[in-house]
mmCIF file of the N, C-alpha and C atoms, coordinates in Angstrom:
data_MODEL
# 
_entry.id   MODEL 
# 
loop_
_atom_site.group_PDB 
_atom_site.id 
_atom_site.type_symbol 
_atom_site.label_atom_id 
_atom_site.label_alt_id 
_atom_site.label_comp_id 
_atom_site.label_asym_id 
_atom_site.label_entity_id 
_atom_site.label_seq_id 
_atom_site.pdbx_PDB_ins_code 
_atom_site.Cartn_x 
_atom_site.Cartn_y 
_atom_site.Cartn_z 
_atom_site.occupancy 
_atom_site.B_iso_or_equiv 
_atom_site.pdbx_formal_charge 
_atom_site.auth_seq_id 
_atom_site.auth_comp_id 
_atom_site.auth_asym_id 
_atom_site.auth_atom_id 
_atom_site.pdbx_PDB_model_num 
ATOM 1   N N  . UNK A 1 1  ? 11.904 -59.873 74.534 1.00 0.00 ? 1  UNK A N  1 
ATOM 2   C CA . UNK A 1 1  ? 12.970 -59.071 75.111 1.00 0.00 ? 1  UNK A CA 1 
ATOM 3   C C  . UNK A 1 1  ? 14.346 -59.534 74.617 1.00 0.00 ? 1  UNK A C  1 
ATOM 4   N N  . UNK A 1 2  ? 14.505 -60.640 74.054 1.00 0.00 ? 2  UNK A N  1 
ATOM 5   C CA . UNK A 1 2  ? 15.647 -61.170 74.011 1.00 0.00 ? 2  UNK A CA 1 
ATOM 6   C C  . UNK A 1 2  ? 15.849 -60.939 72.502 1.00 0.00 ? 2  UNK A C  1 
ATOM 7   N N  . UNK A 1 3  ? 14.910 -60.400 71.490 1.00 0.00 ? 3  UNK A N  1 
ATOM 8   C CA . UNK A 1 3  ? 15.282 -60.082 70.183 1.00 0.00 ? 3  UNK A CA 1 
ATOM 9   C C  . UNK A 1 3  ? 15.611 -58.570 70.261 1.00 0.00 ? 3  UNK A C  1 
ATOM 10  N N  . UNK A 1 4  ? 15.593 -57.560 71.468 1.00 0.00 ? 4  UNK A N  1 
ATOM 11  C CA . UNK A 1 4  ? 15.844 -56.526 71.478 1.00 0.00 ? 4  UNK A CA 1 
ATOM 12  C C  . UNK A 1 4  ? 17.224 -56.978 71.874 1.00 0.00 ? 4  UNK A C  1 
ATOM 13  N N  . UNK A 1 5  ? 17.559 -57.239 72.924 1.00 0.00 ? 5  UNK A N  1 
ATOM 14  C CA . UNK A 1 5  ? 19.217 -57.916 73.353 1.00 0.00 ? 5  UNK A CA 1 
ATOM 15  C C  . UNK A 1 5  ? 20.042 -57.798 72.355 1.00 0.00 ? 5  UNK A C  1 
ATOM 16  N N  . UNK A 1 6  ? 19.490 -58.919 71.660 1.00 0.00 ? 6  UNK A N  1 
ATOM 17  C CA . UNK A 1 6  ? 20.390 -59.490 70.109 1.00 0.00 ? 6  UNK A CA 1 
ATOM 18  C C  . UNK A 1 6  ? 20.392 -58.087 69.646 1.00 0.00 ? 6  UNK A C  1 
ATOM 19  N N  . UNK A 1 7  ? 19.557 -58.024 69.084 1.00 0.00 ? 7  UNK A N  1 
ATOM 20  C CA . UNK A 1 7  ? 19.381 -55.960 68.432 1.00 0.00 ? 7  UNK A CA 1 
ATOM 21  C C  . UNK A 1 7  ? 20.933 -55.342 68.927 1.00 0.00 ? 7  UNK A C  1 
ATOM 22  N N  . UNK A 1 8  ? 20.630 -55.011 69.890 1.00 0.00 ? 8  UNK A N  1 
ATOM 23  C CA . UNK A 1 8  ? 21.619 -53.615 70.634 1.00 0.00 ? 8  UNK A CA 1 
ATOM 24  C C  . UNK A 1 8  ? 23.108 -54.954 70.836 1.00 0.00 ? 8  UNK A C  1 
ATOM 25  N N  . UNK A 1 9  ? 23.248 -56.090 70.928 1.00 0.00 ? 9  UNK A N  1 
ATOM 26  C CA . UNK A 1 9  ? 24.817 -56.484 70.682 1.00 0.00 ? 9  UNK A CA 1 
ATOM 27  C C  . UNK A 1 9  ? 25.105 -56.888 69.046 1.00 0.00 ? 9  UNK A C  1 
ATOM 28  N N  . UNK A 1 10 ? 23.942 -56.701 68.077 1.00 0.00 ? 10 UNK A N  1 
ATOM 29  C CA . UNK A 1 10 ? 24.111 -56.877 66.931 1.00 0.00 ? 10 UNK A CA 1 
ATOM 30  C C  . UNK A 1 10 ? 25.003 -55.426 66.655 1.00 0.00 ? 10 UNK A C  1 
ATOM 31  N N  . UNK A 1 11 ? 24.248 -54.685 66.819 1.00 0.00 ? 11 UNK A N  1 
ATOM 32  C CA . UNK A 1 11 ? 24.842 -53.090 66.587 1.00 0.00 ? 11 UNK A CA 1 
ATOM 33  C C  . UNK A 1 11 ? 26.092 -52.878 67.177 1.00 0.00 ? 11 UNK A C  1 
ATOM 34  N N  . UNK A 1 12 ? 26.053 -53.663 68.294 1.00 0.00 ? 12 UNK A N  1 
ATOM 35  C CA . UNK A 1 12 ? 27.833 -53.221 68.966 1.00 0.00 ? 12 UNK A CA 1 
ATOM 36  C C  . UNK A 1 12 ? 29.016 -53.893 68.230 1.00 0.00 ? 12 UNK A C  1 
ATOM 37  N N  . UNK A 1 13 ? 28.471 -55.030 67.723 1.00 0.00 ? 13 UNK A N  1 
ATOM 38  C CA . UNK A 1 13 ? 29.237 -55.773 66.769 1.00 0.00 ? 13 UNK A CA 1 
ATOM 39  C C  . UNK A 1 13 ? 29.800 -54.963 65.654 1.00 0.00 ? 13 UNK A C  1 
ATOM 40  N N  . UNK A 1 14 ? 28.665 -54.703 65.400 1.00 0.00 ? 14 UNK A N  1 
ATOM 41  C CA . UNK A 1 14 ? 28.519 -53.607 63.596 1.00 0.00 ? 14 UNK A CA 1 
ATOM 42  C C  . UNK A 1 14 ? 29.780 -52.587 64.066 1.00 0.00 ? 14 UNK A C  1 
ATOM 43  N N  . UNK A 1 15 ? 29.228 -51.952 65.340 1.00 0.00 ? 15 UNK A N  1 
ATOM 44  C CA . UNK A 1 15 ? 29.860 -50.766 65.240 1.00 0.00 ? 15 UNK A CA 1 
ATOM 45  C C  . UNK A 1 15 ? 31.261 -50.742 65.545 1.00 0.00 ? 15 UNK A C  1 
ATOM 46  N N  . UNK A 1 16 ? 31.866 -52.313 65.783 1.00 0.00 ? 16 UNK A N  1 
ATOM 47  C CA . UNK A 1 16 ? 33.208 -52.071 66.372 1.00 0.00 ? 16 UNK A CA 1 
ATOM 48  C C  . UNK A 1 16 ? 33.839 -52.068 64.708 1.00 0.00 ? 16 UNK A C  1 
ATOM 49  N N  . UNK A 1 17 ? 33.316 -52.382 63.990 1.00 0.00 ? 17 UNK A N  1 
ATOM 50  C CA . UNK A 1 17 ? 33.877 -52.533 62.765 1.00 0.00 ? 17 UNK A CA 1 
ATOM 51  C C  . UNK A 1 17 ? 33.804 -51.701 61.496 1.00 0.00 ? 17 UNK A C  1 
ATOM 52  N N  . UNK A 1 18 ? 33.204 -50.407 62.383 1.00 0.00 ? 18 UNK A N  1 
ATOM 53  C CA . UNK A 1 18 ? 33.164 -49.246 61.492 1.00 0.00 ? 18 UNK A CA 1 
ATOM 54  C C  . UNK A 1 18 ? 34.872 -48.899 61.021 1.00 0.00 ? 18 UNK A C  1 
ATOM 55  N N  . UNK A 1 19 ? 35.079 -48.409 59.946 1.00 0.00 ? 19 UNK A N  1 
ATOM 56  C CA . UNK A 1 19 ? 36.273 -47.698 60.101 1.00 0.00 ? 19 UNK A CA 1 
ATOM 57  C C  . UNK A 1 19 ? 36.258 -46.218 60.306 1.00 0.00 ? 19 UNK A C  1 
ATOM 58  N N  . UNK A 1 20 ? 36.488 -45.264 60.855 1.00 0.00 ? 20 UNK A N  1 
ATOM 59  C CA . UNK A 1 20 ? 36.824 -44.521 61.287 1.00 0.00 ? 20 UNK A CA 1 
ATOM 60  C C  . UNK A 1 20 ? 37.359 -43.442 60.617 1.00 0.00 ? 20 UNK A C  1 
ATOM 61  N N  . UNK A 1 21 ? 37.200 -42.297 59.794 1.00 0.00 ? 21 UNK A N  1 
ATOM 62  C CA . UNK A 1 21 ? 38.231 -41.668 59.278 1.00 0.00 ? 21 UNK A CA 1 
ATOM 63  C C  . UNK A 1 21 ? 39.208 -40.917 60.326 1.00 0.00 ? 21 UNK A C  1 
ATOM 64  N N  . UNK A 1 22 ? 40.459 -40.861 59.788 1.00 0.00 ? 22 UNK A N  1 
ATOM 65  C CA . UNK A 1 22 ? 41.748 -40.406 60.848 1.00 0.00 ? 22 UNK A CA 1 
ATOM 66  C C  . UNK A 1 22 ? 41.308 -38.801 60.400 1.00 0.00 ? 22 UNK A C  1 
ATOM 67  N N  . UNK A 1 23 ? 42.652 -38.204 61.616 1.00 0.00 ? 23 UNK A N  1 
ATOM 68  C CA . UNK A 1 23 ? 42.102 -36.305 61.135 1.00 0.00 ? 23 UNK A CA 1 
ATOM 69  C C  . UNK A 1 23 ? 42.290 -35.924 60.364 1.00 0.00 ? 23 UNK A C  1 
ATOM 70  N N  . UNK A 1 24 ? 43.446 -36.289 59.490 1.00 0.00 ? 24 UNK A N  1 
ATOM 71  C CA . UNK A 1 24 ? 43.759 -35.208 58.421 1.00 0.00 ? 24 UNK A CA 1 
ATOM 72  C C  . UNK A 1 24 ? 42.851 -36.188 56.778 1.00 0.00 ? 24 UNK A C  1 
ATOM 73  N N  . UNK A 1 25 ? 42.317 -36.812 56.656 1.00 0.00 ? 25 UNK A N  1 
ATOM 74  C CA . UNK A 1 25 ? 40.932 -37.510 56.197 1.00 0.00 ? 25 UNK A CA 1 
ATOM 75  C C  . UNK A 1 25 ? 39.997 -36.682 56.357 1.00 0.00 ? 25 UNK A C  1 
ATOM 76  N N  . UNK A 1 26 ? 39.509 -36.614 57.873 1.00 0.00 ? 26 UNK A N  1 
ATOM 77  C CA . UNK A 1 26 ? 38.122 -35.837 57.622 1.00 0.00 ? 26 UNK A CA 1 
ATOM 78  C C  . UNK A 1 26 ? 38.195 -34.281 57.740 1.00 0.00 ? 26 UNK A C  1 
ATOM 79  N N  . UNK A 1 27 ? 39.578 -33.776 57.958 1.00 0.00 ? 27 UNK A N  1 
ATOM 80  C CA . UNK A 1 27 ? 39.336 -32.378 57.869 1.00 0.00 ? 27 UNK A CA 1 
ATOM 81  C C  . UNK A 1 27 ? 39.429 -32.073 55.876 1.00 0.00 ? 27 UNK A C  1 
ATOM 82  N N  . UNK A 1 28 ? 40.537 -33.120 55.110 1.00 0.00 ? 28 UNK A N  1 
ATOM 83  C CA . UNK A 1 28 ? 40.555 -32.926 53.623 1.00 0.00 ? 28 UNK A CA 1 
ATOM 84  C C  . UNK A 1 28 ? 39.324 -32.969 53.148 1.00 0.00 ? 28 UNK A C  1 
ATOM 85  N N  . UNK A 1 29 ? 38.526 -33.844 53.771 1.00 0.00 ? 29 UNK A N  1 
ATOM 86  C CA . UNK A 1 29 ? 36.966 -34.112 53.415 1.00 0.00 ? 29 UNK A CA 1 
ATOM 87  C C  . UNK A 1 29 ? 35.826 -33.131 53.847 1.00 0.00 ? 29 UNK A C  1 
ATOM 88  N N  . UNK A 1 30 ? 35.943 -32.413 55.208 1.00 0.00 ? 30 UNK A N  1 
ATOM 89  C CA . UNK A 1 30 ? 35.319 -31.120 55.552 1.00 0.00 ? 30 UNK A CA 1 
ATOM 90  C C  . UNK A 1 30 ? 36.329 -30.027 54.568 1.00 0.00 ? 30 UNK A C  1 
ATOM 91  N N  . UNK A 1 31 ? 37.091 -29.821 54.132 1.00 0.00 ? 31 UNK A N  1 
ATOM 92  C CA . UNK A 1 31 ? 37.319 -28.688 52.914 1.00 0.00 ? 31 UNK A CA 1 
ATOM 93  C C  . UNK A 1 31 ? 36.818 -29.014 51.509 1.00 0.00 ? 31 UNK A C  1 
ATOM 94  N N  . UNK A 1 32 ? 36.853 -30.490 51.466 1.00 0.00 ? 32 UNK A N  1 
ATOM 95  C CA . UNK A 1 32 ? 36.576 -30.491 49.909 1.00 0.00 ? 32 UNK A CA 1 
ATOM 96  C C  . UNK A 1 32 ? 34.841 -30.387 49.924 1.00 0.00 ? 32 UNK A C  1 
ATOM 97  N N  . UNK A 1 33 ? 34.080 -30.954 50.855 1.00 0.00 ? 33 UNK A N  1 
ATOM 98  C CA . UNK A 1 33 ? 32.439 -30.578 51.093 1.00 0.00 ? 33 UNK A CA 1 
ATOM 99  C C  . UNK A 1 33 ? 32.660 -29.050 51.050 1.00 0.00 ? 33 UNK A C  1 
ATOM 100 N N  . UNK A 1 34 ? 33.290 -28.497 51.870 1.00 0.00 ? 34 UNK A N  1 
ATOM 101 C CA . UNK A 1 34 ? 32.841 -26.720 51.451 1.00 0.00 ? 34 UNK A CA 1 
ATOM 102 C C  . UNK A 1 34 ? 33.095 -26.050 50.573 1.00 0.00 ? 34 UNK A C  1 
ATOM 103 N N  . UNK A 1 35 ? 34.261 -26.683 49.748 1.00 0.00 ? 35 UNK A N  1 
ATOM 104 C CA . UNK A 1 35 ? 34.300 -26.017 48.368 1.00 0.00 ? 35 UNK A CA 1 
ATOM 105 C C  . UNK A 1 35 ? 33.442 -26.216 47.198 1.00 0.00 ? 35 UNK A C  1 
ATOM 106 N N  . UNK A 1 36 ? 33.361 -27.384 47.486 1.00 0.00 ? 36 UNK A N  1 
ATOM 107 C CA . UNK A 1 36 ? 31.822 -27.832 46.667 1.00 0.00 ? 36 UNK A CA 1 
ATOM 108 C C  . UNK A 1 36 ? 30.541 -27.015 46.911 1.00 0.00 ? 36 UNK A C  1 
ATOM 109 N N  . UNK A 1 37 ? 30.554 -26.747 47.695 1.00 0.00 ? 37 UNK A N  1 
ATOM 110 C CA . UNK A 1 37 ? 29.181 -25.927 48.278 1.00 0.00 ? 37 UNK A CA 1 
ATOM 111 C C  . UNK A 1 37 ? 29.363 -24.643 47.654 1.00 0.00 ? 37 UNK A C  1 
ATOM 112 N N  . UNK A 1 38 ? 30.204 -23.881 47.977 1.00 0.00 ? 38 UNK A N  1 
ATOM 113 C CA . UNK A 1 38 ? 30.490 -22.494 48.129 1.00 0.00 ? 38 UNK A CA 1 
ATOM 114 C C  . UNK A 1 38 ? 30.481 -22.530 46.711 1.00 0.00 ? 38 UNK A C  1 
ATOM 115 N N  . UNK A 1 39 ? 30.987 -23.122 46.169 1.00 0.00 ? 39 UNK A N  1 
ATOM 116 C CA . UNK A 1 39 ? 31.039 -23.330 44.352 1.00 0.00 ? 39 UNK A CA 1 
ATOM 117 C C  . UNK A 1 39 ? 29.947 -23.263 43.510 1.00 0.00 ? 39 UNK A C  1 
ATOM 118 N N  . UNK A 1 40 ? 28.934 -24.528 43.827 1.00 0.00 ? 40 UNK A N  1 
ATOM 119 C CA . UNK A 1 40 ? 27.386 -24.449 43.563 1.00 0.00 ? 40 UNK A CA 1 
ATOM 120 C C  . UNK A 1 40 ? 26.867 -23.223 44.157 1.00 0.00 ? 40 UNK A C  1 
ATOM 121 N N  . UNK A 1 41 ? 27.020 -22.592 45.510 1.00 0.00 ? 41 UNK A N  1 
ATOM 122 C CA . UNK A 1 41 ? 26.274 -21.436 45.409 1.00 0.00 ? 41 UNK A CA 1 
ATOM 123 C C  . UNK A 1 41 ? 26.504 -20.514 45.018 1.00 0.00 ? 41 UNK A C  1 
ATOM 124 N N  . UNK A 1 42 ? 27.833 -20.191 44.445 1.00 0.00 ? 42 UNK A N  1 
ATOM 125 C CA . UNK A 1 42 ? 28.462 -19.055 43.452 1.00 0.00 ? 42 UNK A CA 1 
ATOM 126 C C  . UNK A 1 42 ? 27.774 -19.292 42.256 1.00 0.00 ? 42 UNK A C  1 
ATOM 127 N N  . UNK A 1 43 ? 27.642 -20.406 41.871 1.00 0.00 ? 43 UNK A N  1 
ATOM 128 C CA . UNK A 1 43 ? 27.184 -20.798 40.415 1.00 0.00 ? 43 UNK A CA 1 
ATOM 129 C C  . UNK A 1 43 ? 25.833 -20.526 40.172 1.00 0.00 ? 43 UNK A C  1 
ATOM 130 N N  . UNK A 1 44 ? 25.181 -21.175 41.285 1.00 0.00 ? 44 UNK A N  1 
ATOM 131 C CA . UNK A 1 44 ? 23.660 -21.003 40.944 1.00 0.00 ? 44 UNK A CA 1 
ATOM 132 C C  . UNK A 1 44 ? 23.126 -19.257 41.046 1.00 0.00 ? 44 UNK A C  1 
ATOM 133 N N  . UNK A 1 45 ? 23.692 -18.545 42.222 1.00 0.00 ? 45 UNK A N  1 
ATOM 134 C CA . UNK A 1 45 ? 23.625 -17.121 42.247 1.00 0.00 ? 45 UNK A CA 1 
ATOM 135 C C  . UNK A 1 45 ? 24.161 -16.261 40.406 1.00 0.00 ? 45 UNK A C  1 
ATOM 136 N N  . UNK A 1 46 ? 24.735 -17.156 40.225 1.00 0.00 ? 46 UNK A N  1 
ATOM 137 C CA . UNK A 1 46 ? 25.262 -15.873 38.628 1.00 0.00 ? 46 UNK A CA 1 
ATOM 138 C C  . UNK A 1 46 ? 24.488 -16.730 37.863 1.00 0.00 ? 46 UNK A C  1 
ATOM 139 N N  . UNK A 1 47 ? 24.011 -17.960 37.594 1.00 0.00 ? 47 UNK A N  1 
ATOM 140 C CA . UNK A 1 47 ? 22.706 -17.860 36.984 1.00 0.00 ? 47 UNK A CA 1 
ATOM 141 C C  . UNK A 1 47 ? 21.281 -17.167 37.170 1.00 0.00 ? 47 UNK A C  1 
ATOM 142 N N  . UNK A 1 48 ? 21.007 -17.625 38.574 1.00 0.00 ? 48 UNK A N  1 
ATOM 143 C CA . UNK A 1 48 ? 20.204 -15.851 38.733 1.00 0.00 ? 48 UNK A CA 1 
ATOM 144 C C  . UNK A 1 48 ? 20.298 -14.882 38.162 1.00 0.00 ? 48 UNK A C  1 
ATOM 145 N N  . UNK A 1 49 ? 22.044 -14.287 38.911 1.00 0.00 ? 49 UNK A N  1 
ATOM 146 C CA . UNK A 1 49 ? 21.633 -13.207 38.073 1.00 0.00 ? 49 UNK A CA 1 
ATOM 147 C C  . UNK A 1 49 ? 21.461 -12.751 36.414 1.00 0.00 ? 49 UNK A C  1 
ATOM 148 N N  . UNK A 1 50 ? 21.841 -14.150 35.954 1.00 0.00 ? 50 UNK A N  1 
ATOM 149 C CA . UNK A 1 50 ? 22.132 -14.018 34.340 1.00 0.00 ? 50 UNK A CA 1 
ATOM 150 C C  . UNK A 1 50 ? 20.601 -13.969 34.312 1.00 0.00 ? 50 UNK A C  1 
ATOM 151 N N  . UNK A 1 51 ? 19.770 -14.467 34.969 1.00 0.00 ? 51 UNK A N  1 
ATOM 152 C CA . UNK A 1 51 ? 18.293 -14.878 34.476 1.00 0.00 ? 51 UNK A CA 1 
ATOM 153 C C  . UNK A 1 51 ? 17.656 -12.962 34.629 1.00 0.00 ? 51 UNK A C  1 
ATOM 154 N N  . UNK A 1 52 ? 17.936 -12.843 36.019 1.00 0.00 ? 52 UNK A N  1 
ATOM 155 C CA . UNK A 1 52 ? 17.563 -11.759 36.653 1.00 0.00 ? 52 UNK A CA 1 
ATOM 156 C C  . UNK A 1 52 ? 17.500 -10.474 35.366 1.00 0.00 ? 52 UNK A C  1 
ATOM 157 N N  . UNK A 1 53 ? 19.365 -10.472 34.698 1.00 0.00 ? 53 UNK A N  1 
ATOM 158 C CA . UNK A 1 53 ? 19.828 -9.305  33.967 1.00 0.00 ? 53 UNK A CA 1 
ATOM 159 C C  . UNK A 1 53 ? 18.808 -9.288  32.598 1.00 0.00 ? 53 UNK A C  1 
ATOM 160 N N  . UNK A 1 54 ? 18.329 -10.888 32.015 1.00 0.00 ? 54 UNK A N  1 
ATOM 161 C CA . UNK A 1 54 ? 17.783 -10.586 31.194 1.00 0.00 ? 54 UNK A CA 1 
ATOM 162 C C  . UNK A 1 54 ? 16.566 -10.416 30.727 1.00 0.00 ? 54 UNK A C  1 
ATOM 163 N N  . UNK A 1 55 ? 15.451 -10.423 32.291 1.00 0.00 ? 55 UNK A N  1 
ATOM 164 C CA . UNK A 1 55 ? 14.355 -10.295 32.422 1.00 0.00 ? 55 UNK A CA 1 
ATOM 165 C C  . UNK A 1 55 ? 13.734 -8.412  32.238 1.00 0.00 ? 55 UNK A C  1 
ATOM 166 N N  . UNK A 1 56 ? 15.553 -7.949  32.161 1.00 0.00 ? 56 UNK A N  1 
ATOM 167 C CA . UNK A 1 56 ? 15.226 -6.568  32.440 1.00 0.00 ? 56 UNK A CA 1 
ATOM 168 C C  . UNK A 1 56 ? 15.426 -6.100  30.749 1.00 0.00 ? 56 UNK A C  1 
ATOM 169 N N  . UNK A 1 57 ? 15.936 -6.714  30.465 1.00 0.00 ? 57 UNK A N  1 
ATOM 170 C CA . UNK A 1 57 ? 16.509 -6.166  28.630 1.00 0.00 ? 57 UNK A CA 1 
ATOM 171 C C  . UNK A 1 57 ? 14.983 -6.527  27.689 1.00 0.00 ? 57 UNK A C  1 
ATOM 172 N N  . UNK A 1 58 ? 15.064 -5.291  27.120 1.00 0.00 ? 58 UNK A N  1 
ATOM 173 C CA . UNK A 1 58 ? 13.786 -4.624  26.039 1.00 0.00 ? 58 UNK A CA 1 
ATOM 174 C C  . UNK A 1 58 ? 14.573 -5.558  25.275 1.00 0.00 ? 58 UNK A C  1 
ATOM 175 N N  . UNK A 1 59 ? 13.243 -7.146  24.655 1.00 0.00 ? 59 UNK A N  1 
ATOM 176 C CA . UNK A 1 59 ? 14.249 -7.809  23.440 1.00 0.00 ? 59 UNK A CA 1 
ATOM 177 C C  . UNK A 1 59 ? 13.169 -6.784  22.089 1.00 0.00 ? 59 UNK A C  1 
ATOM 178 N N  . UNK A 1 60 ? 12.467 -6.521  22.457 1.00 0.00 ? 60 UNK A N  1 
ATOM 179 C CA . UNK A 1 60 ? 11.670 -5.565  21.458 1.00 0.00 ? 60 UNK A CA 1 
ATOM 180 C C  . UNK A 1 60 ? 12.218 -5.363  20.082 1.00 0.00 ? 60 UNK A C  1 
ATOM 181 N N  . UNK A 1 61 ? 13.230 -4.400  20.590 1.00 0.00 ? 61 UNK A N  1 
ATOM 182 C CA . UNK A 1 61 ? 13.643 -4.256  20.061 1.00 0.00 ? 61 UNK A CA 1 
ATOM 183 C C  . UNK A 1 61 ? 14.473 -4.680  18.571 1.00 0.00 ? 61 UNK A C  1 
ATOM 184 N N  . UNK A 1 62 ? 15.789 -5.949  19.363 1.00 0.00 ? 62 UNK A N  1 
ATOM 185 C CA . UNK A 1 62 ? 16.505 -6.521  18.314 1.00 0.00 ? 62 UNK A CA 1 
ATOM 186 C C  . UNK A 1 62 ? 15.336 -7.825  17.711 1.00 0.00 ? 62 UNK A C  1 
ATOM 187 N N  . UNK A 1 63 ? 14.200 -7.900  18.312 1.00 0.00 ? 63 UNK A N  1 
ATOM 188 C CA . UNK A 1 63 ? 13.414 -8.474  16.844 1.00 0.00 ? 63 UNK A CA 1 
ATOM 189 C C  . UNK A 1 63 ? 13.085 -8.045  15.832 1.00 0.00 ? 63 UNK A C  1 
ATOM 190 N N  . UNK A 1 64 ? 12.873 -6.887  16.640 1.00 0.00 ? 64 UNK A N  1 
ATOM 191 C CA . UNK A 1 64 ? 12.223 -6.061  15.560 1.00 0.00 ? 64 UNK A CA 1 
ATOM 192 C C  . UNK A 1 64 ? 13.698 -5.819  14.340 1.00 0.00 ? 64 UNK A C  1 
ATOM 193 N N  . UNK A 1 65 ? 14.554 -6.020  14.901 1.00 0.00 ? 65 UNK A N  1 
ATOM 194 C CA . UNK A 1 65 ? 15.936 -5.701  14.268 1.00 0.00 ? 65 UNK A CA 1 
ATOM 195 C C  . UNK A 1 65 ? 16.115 -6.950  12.999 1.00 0.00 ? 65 UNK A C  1 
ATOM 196 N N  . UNK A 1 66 ? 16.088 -8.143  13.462 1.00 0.00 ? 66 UNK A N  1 
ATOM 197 C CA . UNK A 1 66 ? 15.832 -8.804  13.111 1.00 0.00 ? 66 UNK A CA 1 
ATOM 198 C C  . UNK A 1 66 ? 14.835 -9.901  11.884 1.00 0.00 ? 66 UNK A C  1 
ATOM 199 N N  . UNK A 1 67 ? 13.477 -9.172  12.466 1.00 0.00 ? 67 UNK A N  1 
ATOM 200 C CA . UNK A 1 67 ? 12.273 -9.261  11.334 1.00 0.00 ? 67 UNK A CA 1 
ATOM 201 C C  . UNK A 1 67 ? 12.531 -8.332  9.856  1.00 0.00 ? 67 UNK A C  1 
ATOM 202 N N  . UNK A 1 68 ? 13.392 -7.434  10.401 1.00 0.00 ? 68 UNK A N  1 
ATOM 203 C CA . UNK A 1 68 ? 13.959 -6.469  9.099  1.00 0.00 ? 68 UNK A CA 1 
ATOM 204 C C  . UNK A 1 68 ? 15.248 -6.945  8.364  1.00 0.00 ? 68 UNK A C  1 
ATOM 205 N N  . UNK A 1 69 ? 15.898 -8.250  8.792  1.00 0.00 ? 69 UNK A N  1 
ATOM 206 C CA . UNK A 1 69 ? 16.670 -8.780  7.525  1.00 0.00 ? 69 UNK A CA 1 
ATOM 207 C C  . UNK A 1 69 ? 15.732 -9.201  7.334  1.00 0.00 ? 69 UNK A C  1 
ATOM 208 N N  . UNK A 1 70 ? 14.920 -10.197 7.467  1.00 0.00 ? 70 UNK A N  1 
ATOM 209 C CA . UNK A 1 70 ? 13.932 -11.638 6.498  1.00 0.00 ? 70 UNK A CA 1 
ATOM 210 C C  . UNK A 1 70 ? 12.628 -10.587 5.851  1.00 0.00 ? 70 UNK A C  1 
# 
């Protein structure tokens, strides 16, 4: 019982010595996390759709375009 004790005033120790971010810290830090986000998911969505647009294009064709220079 007494290594649980130590435990939970080890942690109170720890925790008085957290630092803390002040407000205008963690709100710069909650905008710069969401722009990051919103960014990657803009990004990864227009690779989609770049993937998406070219799953639909006949390349048939410009090989065939192609095999006719060589």
């Amino acid at each position: 019982m007494s290594k649980v004790k130590d435990l939970f005033l080890d942690l109170k120790t720890e925790a008085k010595r957290i630092r803390w971010s002040k407000g205008k810290d963690l709100v710069n830090n909650v905008i710069v996390t969401l722009v990051t986000v919103i960014f990657f998911a803009l990004f990864f969505m227009g690779i989609q759709l770049l993937v998406s647009l070219c799953k639909e294009i006949d390349f048939s064709s410009i090989i065939n375009a192609i095999k006719g220079w060589f």
